[in-house]
ZADO-1210 file (C-alpha; in nm, 4 decimals, padded with zeros to 6 digits):
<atoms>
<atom x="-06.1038" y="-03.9130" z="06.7365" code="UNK" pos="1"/>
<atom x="-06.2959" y="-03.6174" z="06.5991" code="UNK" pos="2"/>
<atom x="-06.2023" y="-03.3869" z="06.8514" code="UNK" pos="3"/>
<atom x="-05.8161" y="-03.5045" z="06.8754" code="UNK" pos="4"/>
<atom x="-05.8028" y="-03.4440" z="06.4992" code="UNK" pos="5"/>
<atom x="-06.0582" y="-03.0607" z="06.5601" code="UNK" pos="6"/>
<atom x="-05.7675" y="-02.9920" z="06.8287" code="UNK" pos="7"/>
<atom x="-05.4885" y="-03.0997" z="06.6428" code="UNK" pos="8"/>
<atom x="-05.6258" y="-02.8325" z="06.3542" code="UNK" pos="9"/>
<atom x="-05.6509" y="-02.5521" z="06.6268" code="UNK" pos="10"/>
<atom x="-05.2730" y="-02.6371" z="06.6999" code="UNK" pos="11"/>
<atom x="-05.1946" y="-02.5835" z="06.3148" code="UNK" pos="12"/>
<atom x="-05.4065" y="-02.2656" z="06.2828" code="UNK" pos="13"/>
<atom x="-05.1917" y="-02.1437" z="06.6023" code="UNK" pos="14"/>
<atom x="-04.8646" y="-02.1822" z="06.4666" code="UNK" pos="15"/>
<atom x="-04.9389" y="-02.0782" z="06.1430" code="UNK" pos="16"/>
<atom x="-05.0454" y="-01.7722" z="06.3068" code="UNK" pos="17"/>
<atom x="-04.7471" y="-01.6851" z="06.5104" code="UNK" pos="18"/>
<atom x="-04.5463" y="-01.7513" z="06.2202" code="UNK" pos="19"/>
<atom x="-04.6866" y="-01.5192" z="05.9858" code="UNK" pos="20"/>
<atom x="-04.7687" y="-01.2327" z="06.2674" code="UNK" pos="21"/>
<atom x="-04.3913" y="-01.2779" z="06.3290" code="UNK" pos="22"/>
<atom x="-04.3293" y="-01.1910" z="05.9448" code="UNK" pos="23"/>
<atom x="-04.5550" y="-00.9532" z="05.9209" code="UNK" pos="24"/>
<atom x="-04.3872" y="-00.7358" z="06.1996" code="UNK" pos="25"/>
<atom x="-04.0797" y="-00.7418" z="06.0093" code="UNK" pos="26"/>
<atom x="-04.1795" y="-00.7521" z="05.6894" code="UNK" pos="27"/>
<atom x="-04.0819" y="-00.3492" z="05.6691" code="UNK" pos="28"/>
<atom x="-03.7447" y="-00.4394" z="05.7660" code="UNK" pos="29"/>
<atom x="-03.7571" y="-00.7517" z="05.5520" code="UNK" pos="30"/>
<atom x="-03.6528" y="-00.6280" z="05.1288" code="UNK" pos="31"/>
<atom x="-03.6912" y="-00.8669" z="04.9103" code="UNK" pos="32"/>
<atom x="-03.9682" y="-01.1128" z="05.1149" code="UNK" pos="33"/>
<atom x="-03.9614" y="-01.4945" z="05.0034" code="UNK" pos="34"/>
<atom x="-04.2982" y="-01.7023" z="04.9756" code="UNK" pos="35"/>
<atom x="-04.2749" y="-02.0321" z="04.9014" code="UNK" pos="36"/>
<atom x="-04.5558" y="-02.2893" z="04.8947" code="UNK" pos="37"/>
<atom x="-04.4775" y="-02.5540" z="04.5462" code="UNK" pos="38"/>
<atom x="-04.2428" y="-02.3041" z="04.4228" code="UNK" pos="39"/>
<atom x="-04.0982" y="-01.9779" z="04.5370" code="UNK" pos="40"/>
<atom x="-04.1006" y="-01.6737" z="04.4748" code="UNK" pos="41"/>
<atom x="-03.8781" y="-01.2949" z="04.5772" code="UNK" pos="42"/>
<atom x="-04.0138" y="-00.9911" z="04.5148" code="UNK" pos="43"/>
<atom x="-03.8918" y="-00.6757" z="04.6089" code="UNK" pos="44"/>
<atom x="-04.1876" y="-00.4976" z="04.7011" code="UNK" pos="45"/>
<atom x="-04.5491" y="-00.6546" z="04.7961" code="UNK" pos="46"/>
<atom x="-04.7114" y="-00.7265" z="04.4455" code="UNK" pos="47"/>
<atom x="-05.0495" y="-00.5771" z="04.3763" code="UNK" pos="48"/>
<atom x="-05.1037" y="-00.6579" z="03.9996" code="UNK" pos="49"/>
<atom x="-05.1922" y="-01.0306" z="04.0549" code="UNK" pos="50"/>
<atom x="-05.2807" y="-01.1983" z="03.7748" code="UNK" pos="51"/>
<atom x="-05.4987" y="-01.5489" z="03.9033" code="UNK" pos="52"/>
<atom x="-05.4800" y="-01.8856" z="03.7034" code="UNK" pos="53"/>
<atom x="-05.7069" y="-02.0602" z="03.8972" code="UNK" pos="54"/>
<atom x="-06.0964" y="-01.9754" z="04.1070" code="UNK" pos="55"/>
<atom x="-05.9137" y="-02.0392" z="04.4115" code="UNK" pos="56"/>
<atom x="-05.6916" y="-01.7758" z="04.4109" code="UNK" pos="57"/>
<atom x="-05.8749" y="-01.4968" z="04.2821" code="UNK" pos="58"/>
<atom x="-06.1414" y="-01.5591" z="04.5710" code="UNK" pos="59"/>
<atom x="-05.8600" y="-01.5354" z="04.8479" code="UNK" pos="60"/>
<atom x="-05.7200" y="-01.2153" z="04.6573" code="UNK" pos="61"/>
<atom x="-06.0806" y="-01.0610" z="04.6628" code="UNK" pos="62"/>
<atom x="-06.1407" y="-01.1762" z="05.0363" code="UNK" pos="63"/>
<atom x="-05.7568" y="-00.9718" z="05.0870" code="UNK" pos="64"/>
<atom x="-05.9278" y="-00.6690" z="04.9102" code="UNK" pos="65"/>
<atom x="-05.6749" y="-00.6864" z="04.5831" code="UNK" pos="66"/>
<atom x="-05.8792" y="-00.7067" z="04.2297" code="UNK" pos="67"/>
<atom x="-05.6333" y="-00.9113" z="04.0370" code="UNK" pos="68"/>
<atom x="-05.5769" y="-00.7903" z="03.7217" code="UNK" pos="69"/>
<atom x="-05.6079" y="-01.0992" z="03.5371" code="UNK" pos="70"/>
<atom x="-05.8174" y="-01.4329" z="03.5859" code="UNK" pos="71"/>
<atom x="-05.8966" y="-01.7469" z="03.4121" code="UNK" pos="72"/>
<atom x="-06.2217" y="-01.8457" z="03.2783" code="UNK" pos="73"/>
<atom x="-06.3967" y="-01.5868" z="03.4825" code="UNK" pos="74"/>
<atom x="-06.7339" y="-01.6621" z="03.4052" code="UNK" pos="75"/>
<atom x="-06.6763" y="-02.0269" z="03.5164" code="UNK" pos="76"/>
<atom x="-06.5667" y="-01.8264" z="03.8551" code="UNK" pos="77"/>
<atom x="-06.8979" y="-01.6437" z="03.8573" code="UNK" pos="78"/>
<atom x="-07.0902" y="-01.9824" z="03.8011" code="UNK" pos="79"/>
<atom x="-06.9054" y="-02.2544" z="03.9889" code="UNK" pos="80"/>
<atom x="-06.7438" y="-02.0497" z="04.2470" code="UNK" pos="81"/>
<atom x="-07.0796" y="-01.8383" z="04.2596" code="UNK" pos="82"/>
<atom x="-06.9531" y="-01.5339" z="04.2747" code="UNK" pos="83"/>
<atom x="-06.8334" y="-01.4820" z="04.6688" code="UNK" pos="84"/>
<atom x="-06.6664" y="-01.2215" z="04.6374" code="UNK" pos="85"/>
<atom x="-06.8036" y="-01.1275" z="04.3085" code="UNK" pos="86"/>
<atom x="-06.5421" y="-01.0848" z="04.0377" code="UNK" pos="87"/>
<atom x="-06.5728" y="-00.7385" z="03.8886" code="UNK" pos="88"/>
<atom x="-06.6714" y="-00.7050" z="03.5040" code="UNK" pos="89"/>
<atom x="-06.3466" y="-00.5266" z="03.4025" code="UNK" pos="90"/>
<atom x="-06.1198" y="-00.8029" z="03.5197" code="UNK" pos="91"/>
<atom x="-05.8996" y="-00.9376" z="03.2416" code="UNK" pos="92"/>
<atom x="-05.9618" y="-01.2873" z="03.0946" code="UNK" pos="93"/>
<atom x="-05.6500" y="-01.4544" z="03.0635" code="UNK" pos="94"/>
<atom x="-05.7220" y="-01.7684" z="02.8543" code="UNK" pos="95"/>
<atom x="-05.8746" y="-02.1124" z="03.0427" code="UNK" pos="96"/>
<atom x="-05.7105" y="-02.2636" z="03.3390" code="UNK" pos="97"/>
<atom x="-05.5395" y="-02.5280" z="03.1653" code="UNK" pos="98"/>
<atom x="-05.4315" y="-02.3051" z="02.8595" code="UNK" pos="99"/>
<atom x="-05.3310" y="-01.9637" z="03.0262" code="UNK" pos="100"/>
<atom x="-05.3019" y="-01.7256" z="02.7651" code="UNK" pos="101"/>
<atom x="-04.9597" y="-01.6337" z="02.8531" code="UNK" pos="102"/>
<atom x="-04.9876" y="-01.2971" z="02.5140" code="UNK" pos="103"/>
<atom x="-05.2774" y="-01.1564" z="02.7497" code="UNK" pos="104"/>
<atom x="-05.0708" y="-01.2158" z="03.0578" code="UNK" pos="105"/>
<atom x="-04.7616" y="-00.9918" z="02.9591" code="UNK" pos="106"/>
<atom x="-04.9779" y="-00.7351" z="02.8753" code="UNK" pos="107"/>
<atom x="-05.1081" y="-00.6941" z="03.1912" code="UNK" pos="108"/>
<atom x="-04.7886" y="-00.6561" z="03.3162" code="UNK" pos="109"/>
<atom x="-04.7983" y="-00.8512" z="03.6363" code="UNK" pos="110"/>
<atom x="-04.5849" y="-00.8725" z="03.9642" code="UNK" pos="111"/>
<atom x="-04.7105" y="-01.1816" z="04.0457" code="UNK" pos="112"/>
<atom x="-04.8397" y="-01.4906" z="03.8585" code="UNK" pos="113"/>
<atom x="-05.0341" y="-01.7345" z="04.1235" code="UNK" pos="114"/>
<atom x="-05.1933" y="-02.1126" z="03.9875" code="UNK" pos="115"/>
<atom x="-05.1425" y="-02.4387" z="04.0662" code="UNK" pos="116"/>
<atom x="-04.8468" y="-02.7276" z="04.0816" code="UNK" pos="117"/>
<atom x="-05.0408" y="-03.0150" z="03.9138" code="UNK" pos="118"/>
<atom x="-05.1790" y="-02.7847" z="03.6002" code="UNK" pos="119"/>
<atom x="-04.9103" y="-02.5270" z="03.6187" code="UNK" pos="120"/>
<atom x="-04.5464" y="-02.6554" z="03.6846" code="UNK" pos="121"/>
<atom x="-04.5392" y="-02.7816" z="03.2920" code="UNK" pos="122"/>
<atom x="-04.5450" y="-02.4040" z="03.1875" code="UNK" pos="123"/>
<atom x="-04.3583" y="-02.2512" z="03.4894" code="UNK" pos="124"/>
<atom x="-04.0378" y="-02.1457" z="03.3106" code="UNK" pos="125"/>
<atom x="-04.3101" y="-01.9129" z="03.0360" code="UNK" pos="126"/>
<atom x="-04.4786" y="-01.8260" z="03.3767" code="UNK" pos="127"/>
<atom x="-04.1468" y="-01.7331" z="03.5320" code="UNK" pos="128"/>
<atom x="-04.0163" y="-01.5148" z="03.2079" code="UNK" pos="129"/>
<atom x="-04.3399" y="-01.2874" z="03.2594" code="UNK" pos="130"/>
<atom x="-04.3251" y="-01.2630" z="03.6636" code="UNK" pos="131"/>
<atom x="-04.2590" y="-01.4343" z="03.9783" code="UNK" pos="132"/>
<atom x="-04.5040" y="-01.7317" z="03.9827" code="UNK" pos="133"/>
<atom x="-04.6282" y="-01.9053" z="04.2915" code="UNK" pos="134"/>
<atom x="-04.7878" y="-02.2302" z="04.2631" code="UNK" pos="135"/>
<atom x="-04.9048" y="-02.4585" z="04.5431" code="UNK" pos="136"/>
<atom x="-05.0760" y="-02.7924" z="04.5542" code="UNK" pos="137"/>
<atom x="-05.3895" y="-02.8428" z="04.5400" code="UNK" pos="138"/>
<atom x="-05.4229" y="-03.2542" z="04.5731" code="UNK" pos="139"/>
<atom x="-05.2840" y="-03.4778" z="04.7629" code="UNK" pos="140"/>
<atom x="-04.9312" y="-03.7166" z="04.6202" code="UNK" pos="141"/>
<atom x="-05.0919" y="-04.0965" z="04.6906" code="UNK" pos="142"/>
<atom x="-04.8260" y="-04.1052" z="04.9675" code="UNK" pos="143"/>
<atom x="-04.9598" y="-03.7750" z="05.1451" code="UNK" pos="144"/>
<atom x="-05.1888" y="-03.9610" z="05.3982" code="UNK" pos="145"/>
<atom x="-05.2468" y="-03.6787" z="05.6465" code="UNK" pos="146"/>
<atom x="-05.2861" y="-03.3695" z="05.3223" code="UNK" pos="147"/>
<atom x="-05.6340" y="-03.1917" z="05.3795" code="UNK" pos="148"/>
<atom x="-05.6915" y="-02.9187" z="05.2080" code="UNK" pos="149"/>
<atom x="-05.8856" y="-02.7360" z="05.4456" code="UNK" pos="150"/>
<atom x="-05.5488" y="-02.7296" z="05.6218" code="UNK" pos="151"/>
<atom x="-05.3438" y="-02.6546" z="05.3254" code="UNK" pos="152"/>
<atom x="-05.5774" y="-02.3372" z="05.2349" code="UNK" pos="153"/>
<atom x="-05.5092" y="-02.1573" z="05.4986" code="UNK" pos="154"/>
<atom x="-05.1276" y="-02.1841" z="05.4293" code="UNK" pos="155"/>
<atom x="-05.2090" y="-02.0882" z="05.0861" code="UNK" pos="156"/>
<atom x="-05.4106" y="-01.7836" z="05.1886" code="UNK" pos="157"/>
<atom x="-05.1538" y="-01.7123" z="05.4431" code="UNK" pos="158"/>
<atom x="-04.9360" y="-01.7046" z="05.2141" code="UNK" pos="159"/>
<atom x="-05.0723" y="-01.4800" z="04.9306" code="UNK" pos="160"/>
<atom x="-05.1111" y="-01.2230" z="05.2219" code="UNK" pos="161"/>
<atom x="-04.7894" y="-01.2038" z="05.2713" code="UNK" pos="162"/>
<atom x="-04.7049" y="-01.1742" z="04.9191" code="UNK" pos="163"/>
<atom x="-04.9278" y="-00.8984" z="04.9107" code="UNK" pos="164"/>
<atom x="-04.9105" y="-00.7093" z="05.2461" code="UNK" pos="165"/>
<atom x="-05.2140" y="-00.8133" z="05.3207" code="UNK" pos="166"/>
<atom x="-05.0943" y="-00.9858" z="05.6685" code="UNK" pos="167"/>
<atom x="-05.3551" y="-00.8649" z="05.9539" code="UNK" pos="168"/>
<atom x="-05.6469" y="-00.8746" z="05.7264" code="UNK" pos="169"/>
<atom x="-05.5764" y="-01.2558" z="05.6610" code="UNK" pos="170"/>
<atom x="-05.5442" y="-01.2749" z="05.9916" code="UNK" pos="171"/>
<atom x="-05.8659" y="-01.1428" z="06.0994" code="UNK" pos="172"/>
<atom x="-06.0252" y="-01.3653" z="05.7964" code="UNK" pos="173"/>
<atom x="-05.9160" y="-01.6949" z="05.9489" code="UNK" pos="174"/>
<atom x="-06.0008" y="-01.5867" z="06.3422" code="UNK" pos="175"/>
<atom x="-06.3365" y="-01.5033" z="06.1989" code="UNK" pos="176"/>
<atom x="-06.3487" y="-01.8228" z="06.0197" code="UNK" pos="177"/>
<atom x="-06.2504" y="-02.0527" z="06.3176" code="UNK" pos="178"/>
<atom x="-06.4842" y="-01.8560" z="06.5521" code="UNK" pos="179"/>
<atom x="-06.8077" y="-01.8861" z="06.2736" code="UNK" pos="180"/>
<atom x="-06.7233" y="-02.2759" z="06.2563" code="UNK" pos="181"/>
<atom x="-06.7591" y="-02.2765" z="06.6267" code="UNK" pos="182"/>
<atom x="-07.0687" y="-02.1079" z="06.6480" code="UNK" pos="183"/>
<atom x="-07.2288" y="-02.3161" z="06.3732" code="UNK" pos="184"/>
<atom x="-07.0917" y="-02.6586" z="06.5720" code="UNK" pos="185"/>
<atom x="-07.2114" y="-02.5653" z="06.8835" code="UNK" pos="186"/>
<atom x="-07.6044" y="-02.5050" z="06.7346" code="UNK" pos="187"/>
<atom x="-07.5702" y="-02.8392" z="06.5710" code="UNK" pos="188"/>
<atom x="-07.4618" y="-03.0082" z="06.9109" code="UNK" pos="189"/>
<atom x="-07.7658" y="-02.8124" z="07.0850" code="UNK" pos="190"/>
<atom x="-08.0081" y="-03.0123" z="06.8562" code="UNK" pos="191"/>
<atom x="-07.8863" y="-03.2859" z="06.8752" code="UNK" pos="192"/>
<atom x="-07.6603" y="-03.3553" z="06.5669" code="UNK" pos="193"/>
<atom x="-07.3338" y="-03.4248" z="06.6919" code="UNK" pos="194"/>
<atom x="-07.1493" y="-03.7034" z="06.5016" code="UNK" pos="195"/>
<atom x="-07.4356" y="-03.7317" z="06.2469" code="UNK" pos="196"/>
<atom x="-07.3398" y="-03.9397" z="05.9334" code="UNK" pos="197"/>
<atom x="-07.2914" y="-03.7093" z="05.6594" code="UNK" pos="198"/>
<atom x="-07.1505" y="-03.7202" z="05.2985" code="UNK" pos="199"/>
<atom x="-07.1313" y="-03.4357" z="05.0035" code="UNK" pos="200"/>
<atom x="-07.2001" y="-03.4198" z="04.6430" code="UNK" pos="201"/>
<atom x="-07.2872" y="-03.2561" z="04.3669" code="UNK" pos="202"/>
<atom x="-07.3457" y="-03.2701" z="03.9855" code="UNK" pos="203"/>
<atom x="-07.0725" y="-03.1565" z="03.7674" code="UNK" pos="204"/>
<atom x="-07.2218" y="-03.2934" z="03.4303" code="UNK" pos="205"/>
<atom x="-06.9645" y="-03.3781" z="03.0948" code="UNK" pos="206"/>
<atom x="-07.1151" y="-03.7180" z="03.2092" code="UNK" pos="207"/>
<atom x="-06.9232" y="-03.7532" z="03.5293" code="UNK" pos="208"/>
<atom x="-07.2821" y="-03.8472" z="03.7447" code="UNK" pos="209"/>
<atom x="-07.2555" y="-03.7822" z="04.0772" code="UNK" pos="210"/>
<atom x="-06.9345" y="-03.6147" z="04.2583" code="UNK" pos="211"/>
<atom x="-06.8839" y="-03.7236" z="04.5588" code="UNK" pos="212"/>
<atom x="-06.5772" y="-03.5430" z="04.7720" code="UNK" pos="213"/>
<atom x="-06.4055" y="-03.7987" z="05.0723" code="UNK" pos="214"/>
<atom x="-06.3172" y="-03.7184" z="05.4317" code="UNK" pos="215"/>
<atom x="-05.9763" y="-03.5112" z="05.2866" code="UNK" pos="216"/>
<atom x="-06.1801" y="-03.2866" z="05.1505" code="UNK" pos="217"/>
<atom x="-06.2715" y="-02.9102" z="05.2006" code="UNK" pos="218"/>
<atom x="-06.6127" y="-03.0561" z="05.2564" code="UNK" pos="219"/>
<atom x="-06.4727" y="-03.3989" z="05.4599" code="UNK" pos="220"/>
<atom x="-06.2732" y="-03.0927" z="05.7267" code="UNK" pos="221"/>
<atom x="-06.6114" y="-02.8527" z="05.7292" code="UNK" pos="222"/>
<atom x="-06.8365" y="-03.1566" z="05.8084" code="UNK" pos="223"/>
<atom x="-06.5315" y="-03.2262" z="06.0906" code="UNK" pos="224"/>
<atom x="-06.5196" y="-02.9091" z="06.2226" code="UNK" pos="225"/>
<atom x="-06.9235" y="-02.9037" z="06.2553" code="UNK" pos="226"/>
<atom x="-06.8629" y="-03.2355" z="06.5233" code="UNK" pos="227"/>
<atom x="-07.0580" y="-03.4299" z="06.2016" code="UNK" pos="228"/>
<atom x="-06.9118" y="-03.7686" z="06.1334" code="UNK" pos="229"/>
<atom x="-06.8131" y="-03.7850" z="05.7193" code="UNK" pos="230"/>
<atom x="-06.8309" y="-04.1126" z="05.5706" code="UNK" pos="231"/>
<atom x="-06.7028" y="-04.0999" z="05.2175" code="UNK" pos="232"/>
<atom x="-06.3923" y="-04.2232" z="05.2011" code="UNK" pos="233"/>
<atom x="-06.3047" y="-04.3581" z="04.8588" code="UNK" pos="234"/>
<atom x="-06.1494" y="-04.0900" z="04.5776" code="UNK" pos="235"/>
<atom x="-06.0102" y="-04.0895" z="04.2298" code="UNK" pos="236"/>
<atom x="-05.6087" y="-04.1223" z="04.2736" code="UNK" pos="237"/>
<atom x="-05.4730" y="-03.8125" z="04.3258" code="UNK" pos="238"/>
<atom x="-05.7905" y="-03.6443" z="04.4095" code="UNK" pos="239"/>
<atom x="-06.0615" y="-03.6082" z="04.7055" code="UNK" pos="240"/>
<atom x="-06.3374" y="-03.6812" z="04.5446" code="UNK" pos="241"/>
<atom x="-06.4979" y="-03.9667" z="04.3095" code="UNK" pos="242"/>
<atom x="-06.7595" y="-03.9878" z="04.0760" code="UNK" pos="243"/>
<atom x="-07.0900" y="-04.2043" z="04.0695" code="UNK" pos="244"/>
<atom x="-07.3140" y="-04.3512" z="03.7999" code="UNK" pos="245"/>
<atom x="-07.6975" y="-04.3910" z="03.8994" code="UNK" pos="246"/>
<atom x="-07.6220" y="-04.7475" z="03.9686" code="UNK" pos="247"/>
<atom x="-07.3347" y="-04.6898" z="04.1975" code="UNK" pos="248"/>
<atom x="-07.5332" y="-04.4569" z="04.4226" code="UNK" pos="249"/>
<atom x="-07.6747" y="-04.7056" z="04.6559" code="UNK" pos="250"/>
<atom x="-07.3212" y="-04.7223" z="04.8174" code="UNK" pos="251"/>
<atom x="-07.4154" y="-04.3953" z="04.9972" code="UNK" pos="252"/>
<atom x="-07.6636" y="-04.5648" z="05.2000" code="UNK" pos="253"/>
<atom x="-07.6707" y="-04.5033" z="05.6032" code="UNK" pos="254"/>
<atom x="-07.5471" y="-04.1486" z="05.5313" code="UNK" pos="255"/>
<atom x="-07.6689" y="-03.8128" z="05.5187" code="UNK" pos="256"/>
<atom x="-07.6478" y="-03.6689" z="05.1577" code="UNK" pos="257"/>
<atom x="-07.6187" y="-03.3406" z="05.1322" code="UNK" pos="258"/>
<atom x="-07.6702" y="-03.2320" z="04.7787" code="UNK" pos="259"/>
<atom x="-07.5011" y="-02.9185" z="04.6417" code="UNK" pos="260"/>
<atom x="-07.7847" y="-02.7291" z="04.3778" code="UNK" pos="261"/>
<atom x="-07.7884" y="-02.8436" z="04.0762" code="UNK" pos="262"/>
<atom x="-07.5710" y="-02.6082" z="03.7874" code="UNK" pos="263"/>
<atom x="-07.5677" y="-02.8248" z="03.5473" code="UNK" pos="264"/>
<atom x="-07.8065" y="-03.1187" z="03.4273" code="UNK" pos="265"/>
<atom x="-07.8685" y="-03.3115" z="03.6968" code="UNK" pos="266"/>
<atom x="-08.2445" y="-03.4651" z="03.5741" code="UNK" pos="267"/>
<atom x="-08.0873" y="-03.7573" z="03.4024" code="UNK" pos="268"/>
<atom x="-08.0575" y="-03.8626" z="03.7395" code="UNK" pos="269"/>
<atom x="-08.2929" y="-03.7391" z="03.9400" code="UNK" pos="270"/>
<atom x="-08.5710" y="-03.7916" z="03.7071" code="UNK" pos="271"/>
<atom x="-08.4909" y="-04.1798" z="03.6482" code="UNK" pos="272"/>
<atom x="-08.7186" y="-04.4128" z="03.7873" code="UNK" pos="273"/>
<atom x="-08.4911" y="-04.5727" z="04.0329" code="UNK" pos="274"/>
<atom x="-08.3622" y="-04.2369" z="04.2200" code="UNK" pos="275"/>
<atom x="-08.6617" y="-04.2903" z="04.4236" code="UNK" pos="276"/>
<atom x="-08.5725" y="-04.6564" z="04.4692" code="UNK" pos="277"/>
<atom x="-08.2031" y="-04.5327" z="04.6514" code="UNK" pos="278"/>
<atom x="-08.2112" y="-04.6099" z="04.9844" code="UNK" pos="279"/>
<atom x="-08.0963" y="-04.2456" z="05.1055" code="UNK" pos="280"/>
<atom x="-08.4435" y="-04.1193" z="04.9093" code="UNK" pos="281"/>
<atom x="-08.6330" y="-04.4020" z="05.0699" code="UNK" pos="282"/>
<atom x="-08.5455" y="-04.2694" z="05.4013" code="UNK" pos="283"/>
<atom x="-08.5688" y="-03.8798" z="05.3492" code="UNK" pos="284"/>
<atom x="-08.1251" y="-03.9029" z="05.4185" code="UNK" pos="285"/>
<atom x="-08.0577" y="-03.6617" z="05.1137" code="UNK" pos="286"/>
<atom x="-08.1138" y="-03.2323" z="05.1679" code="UNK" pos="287"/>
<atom x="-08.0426" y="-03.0305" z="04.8908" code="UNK" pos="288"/>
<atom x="-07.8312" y="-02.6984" z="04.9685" code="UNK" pos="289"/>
<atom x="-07.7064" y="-02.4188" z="04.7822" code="UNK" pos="290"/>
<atom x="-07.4428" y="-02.4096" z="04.5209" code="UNK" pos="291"/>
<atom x="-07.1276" y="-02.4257" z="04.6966" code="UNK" pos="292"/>
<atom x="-06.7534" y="-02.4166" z="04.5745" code="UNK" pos="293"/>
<atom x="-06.5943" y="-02.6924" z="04.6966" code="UNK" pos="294"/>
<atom x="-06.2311" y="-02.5338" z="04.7439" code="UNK" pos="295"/>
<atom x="-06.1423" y="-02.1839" z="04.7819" code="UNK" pos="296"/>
<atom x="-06.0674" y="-02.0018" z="05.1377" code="UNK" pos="297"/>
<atom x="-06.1630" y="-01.8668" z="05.4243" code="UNK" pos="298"/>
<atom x="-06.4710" y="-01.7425" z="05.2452" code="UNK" pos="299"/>
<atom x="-06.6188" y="-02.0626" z="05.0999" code="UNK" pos="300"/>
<atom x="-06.5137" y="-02.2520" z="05.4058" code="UNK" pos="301"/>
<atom x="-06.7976" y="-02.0876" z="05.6012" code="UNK" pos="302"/>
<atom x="-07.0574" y="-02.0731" z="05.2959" code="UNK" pos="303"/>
<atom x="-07.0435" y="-02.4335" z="05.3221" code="UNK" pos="304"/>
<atom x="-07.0432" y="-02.4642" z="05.7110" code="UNK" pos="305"/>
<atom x="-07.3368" y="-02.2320" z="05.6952" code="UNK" pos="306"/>
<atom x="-07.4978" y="-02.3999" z="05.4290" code="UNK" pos="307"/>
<atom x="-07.4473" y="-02.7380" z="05.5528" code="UNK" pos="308"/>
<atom x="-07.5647" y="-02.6407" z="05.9193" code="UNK" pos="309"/>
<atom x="-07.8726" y="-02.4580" z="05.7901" code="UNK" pos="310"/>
<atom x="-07.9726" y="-02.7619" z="05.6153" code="UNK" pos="311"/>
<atom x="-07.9292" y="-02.9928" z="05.8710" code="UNK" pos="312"/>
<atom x="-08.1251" y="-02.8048" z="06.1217" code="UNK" pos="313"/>
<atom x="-08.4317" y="-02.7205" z="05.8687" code="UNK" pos="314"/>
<atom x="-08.4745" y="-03.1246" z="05.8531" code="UNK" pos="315"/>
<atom x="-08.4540" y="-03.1857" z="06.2199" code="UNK" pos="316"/>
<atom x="-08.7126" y="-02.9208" z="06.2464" code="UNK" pos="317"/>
<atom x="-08.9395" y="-03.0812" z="06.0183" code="UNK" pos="318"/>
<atom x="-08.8873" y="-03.4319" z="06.1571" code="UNK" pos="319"/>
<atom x="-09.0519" y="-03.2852" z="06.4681" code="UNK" pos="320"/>
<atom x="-09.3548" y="-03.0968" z="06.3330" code="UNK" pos="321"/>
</atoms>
């Protein structure tokens, strides 16, 4: 099943591709260019003031080589994103990413305004009146069975090339991508790891407890793409991923937890008496791993691959010394 859905991906990636290769070679021919993901937009020339509403977005700009001019909250980028591709100092703060600041927006003067459909659609038409705003989804609708937004990034990077001229270097970001996720499968299946039982989470604080993302998940599709079975498959409506108090954690037994670092205050768990009494403790199922954004692009996509095969292969090593 695995591998139906791994080549079912490849046959996404593929057309996705040839679509946007096709664009790309007439893009000079093509004035104004449409891009439409949640909304559209028409520009008349590729945009390069980019002003980003959400982390997301201003990592797939920076993997594109365009500094937007304007960001949200870009110190929470530089924390919870951590920084890959680091944000530069002198980019603009543009309010938080549920309040945009849409004063400091204008005054940057954009040609494009990016964010997303489930925080940004209420304030589209203020969005609209300062520059052509794309917004895409991020979540699934409770009736989108087969969204994953794995799949969905890539459309969305995709996309904000193409806004931006930026075609053949997404390109090459996503080959690279597919070929790394390859690689980091194939050392997993040489020792042994193939279809391991795996889950994801990490601490968020503001009293949430444990997050825990589910198989439609960035970190569901990466554990997929690895050949690693992922077993979480419950989320908040709306979302791909849940949250659990201390005494809702034994639910992740017969799984491999992998456990994001801790950047916020994770001890009120870890340090109660009964984390040592969870079964996935008991039996050594739980590696911690760096901090990892758990959206993003092509960029965080293999951060986590890489982080999640590194950490499986470190225990299997010391199981055997």
């Amino acid at each position: 099943m695995a591998r139906g859905a791994t080549m079912k991906r490849c046959a996404l990636c593929l057309t996705l591709l040839l679509v946007f290769v096709s664009n790309s070679q007439s893009y000079a021919q093509a004035s104004p260019v449409s891009v439409c993901l949640s909304s559209c937009v028409q520009l008349d020339k590729p945009a390069i003031r980019v002003v980003a509403l959400n982390w997301s977005v201003a990592e797939m700009l920076l993997t594109l080589d365009i500094t937007p001019v304007g960001v949200t909250q870009g110190n929470g980028y530089r924390k919870w994103q951590t920084n890959t591709p680091e944000l530069p100092e002198t980019v603009t703060e543009v309010g938080t990413r549920q309040e945009p600041n849409l004063a400091a927006i204008m005054a940057l003067n954009p040609d494009l305004i990016i964010g997303y459909e489930f925080r940004h659609r209420r304030i589209l038409s203020s969005l609209q009146s300062i520059a052509p705003t794309l917004l895409y989804q991020q979540f699934p609708t409770l009736s989108q069975s087969e969204f994953r937004y794995f799949d969905e990034s890539q459309k969305i990077f995709l996309a904000i090339a193409e806004a931006t001229d930026k075609q053949q270097k997404a390109l090459s970001q996503l080959e690279e991508m597919h070929t790394r996720l390859a690689e980091l499968k194939q050392q997993l299946a040489d020792a042994g790891l193939a279809n391991m039982d795996v889950s994801y989470g990490k601490f968020v604080g503001m009293g949430y407890g444990l997050r825990i993302f589910t198989d439609i998940s960035l970190a569901g599709s990466i554990s997929e793409e690895l050949g690693l079975n992922y077993t979480w498959r419950d989320g908040l409506p709306g979302k791909d991923f849940t949250h659990l108090q201390l005494e809702q954690l034994p639910a992740l037994q017969n799984s491999h937890l992998l456990l994001a670092g801790n950047q916020v205050d994770g001890e009120r768990m870890m340090h109660s008496p009964v984390w040592p009494l969870l079964p996935f403790v008991q039996n050594n199922d739980i590696s911690e791993i760096p901090p990892l954004f758990s959206f993003g692009g092509p960029l965080s996509a293999i951060k986590m691959a890489e982080a999640f095969t590194q950490s499986l292969l470190t225990r299997q090593e010391n199981l055997h010394d």
